[in-house]
C-alpha positions in Angstrom: 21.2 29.0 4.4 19.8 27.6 1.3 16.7 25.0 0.8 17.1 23.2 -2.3 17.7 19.9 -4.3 20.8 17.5 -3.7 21.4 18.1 -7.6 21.8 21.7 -6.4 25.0 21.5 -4.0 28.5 20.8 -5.0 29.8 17.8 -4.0 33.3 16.5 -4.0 34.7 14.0 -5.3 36.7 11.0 -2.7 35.7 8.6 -0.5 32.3 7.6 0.2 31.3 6.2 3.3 27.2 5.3 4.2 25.9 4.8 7.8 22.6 3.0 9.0 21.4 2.7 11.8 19.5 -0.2 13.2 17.8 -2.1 16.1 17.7 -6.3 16.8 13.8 -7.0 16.2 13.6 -8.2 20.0 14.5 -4.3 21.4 11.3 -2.5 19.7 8.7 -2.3 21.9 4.9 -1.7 21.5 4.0 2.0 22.4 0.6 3.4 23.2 1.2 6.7 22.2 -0.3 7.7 19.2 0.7 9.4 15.6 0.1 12.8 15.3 -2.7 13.0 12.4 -0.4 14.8 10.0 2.3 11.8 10.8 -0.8 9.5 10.2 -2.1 11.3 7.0 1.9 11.5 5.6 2.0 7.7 5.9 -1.0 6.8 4.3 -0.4 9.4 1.5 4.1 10.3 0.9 4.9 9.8 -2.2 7.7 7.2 -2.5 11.6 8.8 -3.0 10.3 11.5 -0.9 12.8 12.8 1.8 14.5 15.9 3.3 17.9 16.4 4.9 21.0 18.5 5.3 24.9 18.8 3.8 27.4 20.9 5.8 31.2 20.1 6.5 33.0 18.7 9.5 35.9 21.3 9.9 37.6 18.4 12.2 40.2 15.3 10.8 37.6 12.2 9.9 37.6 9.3 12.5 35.3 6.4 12.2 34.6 5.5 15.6 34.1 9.1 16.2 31.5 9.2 13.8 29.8 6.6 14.9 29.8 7.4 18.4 27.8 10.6 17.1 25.1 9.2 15.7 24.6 7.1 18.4 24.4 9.8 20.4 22.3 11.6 18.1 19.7 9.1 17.8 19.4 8.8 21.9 19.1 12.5 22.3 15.8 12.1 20.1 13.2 9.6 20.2 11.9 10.4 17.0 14.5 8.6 15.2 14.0 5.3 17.9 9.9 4.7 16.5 8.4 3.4 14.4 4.7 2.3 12.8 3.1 -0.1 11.0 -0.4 -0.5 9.6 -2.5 -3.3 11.1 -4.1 -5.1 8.0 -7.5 -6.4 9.4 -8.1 -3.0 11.9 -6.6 -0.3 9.8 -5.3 1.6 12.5 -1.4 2.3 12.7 0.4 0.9 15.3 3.9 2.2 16.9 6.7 0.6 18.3 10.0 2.3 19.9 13.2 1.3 20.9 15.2 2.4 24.0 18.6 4.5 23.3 21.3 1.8 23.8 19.3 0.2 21.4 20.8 1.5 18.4 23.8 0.3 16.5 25.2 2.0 13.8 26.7 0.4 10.6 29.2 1.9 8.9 29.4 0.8 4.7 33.1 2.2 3.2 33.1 2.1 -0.6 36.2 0.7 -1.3 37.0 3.0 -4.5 37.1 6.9 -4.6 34.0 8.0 -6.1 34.1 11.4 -8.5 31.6 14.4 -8.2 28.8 13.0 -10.2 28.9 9.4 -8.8 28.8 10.8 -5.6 25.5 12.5 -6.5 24.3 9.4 -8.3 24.6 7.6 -5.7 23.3 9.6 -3.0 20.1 10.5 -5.0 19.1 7.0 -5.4 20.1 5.6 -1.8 18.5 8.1 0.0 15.1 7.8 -2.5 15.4 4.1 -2.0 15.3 4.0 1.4 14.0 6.8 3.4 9.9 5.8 4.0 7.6 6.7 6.7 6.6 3.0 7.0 10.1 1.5 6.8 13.0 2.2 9.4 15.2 3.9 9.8 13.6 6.3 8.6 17.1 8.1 9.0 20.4 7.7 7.2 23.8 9.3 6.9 26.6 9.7 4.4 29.9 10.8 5.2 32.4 12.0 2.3 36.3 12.4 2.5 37.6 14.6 -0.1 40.2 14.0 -2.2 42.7 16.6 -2.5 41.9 18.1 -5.4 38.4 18.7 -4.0 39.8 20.0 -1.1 42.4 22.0 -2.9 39.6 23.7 -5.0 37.1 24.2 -2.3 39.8 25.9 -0.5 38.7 24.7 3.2 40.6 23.8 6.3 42.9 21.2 5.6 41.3 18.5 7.9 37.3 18.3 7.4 35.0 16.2 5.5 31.3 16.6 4.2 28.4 15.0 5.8 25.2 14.2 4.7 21.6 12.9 5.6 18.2 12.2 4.5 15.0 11.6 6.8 11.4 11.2 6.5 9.2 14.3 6.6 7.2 11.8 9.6 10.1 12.5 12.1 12.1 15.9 11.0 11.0 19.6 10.0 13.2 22.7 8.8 13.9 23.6 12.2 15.5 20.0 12.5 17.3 19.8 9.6 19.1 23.0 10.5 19.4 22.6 14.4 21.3 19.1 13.2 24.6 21.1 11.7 25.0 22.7 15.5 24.3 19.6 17.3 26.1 16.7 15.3 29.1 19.2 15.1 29.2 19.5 18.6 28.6 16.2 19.4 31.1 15.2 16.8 33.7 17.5 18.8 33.2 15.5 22.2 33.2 11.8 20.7 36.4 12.9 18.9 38.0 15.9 21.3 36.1 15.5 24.5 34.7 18.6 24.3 31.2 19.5 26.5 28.7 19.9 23.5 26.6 21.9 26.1 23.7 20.9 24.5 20.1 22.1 25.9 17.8 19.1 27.1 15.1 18.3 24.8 11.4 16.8 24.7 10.2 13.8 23.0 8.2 14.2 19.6 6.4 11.0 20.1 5.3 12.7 23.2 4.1 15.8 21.2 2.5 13.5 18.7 0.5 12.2 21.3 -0.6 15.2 22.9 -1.7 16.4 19.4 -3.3 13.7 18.7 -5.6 14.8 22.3 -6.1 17.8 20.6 -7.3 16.4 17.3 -9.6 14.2 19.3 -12.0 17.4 21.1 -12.0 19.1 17.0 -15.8 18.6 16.0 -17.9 20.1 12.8 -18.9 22.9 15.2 -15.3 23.6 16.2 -14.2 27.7 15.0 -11.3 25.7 13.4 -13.0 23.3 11.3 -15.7 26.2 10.4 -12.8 28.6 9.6 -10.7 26.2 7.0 -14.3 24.7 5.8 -15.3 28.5 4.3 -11.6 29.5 3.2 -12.0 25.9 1.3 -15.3 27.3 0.0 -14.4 30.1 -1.8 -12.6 27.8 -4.5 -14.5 24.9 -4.6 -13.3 22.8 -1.9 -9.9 23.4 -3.4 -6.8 25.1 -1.3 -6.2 28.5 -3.6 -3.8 28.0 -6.6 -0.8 30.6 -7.7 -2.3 33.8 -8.8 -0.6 33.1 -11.9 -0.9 30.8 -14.8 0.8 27.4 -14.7 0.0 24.6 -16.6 0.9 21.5 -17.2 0.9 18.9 -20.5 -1.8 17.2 -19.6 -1.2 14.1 -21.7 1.5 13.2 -19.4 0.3 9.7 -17.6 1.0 11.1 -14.3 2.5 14.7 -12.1 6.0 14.9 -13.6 8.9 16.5 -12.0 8.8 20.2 -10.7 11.8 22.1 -11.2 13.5 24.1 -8.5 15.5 27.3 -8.0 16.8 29.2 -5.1 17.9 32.7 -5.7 19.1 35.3 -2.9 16.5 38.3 -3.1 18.4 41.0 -0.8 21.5 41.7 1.1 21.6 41.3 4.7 22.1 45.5 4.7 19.1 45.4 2.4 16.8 42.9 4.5 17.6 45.4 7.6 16.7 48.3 5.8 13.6 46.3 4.8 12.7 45.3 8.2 13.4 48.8 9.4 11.0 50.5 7.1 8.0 47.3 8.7 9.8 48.3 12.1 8.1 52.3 11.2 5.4 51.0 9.7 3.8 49.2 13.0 4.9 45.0 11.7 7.0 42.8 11.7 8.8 41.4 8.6 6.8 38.6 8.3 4.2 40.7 7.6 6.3 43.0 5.3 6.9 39.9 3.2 3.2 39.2 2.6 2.5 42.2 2.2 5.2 42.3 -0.8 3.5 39.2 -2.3 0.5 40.4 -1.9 1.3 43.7 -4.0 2.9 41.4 -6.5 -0.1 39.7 -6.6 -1.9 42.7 -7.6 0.8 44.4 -10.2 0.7 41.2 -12.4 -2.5 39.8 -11.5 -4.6 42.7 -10.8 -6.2 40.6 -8.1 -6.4 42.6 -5.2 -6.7 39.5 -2.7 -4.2 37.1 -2.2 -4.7 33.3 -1.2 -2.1 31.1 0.1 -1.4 28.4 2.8 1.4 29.3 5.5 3.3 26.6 7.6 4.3 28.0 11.1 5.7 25.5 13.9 3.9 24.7 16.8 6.8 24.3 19.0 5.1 26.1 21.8 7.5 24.7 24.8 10.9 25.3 25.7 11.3 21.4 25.3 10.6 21.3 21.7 12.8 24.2 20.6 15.5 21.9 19.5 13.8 18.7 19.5 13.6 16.6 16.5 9.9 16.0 14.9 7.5 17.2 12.5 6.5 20.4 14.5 4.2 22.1 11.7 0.8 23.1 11.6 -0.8 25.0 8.7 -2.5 28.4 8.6 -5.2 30.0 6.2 -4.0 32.9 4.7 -6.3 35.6 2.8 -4.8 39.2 2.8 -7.6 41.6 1.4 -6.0 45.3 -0.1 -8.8 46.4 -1.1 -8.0 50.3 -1.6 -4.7 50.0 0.0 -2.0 51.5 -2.5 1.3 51.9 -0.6 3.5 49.7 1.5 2.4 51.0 4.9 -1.1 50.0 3.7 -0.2 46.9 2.5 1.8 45.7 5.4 -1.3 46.3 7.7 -3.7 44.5 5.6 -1.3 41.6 5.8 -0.7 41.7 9.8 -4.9 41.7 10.0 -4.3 38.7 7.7 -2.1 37.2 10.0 -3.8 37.7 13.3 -7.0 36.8 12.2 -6.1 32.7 12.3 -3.5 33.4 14.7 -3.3 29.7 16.8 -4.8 27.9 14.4 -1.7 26.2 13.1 -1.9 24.4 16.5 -4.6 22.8 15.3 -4.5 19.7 13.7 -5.7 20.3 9.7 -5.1 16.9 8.9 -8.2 15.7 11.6 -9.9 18.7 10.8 -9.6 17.5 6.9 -11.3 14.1 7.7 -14.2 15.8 9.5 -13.8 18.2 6.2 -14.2 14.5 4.2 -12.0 16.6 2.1 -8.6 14.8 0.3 -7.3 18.0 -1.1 -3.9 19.1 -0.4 -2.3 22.3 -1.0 -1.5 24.2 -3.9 0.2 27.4 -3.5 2.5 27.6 0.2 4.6 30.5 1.4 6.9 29.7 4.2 9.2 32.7 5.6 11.5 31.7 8.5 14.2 33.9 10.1 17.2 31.6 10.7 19.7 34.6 12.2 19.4 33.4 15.4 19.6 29.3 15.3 22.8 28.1 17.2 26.0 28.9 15.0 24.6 30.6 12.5 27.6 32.6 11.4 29.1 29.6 10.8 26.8 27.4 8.3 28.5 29.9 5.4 32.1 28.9 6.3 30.4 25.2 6.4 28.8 25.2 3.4 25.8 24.1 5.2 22.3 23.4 3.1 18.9 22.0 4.0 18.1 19.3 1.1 15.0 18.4 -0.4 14.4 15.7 -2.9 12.9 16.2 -5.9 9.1 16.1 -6.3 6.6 15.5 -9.0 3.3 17.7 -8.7 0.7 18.9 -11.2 0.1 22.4 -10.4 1.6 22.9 -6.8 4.2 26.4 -6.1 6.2 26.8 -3.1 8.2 29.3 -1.8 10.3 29.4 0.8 11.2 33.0 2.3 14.8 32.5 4.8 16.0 35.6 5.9 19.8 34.4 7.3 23.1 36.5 8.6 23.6 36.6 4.7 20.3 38.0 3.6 17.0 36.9 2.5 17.0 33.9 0.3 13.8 32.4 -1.3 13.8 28.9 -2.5 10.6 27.1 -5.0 9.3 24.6 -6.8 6.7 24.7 -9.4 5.6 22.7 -12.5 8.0 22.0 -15.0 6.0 23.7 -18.0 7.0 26.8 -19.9 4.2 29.1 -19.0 4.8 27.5 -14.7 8.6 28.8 -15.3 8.1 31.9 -16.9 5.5 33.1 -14.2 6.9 31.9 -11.2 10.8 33.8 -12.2 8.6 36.7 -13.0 6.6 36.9 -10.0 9.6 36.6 -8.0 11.4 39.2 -10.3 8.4 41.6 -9.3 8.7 40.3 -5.7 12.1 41.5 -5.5 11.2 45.3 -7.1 8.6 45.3 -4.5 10.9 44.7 -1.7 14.1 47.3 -3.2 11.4 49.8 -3.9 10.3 49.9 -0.6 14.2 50.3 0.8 14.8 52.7 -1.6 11.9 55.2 -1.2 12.5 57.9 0.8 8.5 58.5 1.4 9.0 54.5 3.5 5.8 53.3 4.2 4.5 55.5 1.9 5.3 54.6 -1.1 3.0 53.4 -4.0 3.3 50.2 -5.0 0.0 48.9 -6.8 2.0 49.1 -10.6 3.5 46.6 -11.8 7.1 47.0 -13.7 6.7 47.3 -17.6 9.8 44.9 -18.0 7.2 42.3 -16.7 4.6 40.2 -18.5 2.7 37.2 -17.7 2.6 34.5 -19.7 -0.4 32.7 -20.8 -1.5 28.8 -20.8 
């Protein structure tokens, strides 16, 4: 499973269909319950055209009705995609309002005239960036494509399937979402067309977590460990969240961020990631921490920086009822992993675990509430997510169809992410950074280093203790 830009997947060419949902005015309904305060900050702060989403095949004939009936059904499993907010001019405050399942209709839009690979893009990159909002609904939208035979000729698929494709707003959908959807519209998919049970497990409601966070957010005071614990990582650079280790700037006559650029490259095998994860197995760790601990020793071959600095999202679906429910279930943790003397893997890796535990819970925590008490408007700079997808319902089968999580594109000054997957197929990492010279060159090196850290350890025969504080002599930074 890859994470990256529409531009990024290939699309086929044929028959473009769109489908929107909607409401009559007279079914929304005030609600009391609150936003969570990262819902809150996102709509008082997204940038416009910003969205994520997902693309996989259908291996089942296209039916209209059957679609439909899906996302009907999809939409009333999750109340997510049934609210919505508004901002109250005169009191500032954000208001929400939600709709009951049978509520929703959906719209289907045919294009009448087959549509080739790039006007399929074109089209999808603009529709989706024109319409997905936090503060306009729905904040949900789908496409469905029917391939035209040479498409399906060349991609070599089942002879009845078609492509389908959404975008949402960050407000009601995480990366758990987006890839729980390919299981869960398939299977749904399979009953409004086959009658098949979908056997799907129940789910909560993340209006209901929003409001429940927003409880949480409420008792968070100056005093709070939380609030004192982000307030000194802040401290160290300024106020600022920490920055990439490396070099990465920008032309800074530009009138505004311009557009990152984006790659996604597979790092190991799946036999390598097990032999990776065996030698943090011996070690003590898991392979989370075996992965920052391989960052962190990149850090210190090209940077010479013993310490590394980052922000890590973790989800904060801490009930059985959120596991597959829709929603923005992310908090944020501070990470600082301190080496000091520590020269080989086994070292590393328990530096980074101590790292790890030492916020542990704190992700639960609202940082958006605990930025306001902060009076702080930063944002961060330099995030490392690592999520291990092997176990999400059906995941042997998102290869066969050609399922990806979608981002849109993004324009940013001087922010790097990295996304860490490990899947059935291996461990994939996915970024963006600024689209400068000296951003590209650094950010492929690092991740070139990255990758000798992580062979290096599967390769050693001494495990856990092997050296890994030099750097390769293929590799040099580049400068601003």
């Amino acid at each position: 499973m890859e994470y990256t830009e529409l531009a990024d997947y290939p699309l086929p060419a044929g028959r473009l269909t769109e489908w929107v949902p909607r409401v009559d005015d007279d079914r929304w309904e005030p609600d009391p319950r609150g936003l969570s305060y990262t819902h809150q900050d996102h709509c008082e702060r997204s940038a416009p055209g910003s969205w994520i989403g997902t693309v996989f095949e259908i291996h089942r004939r296209y039916d209209v009705e059957a679609v439909r009936a899906t996302i009907t059904a999809y939409m009333g499993r999750h109340e997510a995609f049934r609210t919505k907010v508004r901002r109250d001019e005169e009191s500032g405050s954000w208001l929400r309002y939600t709709a009951p399942t049978d509520a929703v209709q959906v719209t289907d839009r045919a294009h009448t005239e087959p549509r080739t690979e790039t006007q399929v893009f074109s089209h999808l990159h603009s529709w989706f960036g024109d319409t997905v909002s936090p503060t306009a609904w729905p904040h949900f939208v789908l496409a469905t494509i029917e391939p035209d035979d040479a498409s399906r000729a060349l991609s070599n698929g089942p002879g009845e399937s078609f492509l389908l494709a959404f975008a949402a707003d960050h407000s009601v959908m995480d990366a758990y979402s987006q890839i729980y959807a390919i299981n869960e519209i398939d299977k749904l998919y399979a009953h409004a067309l086959e009658g098949i049970d979908p056997q799907l497990p129940e789910v909560g409601s993340y209006v209901d977590f929003s409001q429940s966070e927003r409880a949480l957010g409420e008792t968070l005071t100056g005093d709070h460990s939380a609030v004192r614990t982000w307030q000194d990582f802040l401290a160290a650079e300024d106020g600022r969240f920490p920055a990439f280790p490396l070099p990465v700037s920008v032309d800074r006559s530009l009138t505004g961020p311009a557009a990152q650029s984006s790659i996604s490259s597979w790092l190991l095998t799946s036999e390598q990631s097990d032999a990776f994860n065996a030698a943090c197995r011996n070690a003590g760790y898991n392979m989370q921490a075996g992965i920052l601990a391989a960052l962190a020793l990149t850090n210190v071959r090209l940077s010479g920086r013993t310490t590394l600095r980052t922000v890590m999202p973790m989800h904060t679906r801490d009930e059985q009822k959120w596991a597959a429910a829709v929603g923005w279930y992310v908090g944020i943790l501070p990470m600082e992993i301190e080496l000091g003397d520590a020269r080989t893997f086994g070292e590393a890796v328990a530096a980074a675990a101590t790292a790890g535990a030492a916020n542990k819970g704190l992700a639960r925590m609202p940082y958006s509430k605990i930025a306001q008490i902060l009076e702080s408007t930063e944002i961060p700079r330099f995030v490392v997510s690592y999520i291990d997808l092997r176990f999400l319902p059906d995941a042997e089968q998102w290869q066969d169809r050609k399922g990806r999580a979608l981002r849109s594109n993004c324009h940013a000054e001087d922010e790097v992410y990295f996304w860490v997957n490990r899947t059935l197929q291996g461990l994939n990492i996915s970024a963006r950074f600024p689209s400068s010279d000296v951003a590209s060159t650094n950010v492929h090196r690092f991740i070139t280093e990255f990758v000798a850290v992580l062979t290096a350890v599967i390769d050693s025969d001494s495990g856990t203790d092997t050296v890994l504080t030099s750097a390769s002599r293929s590799v040099t930074v580049a400068a601003e």
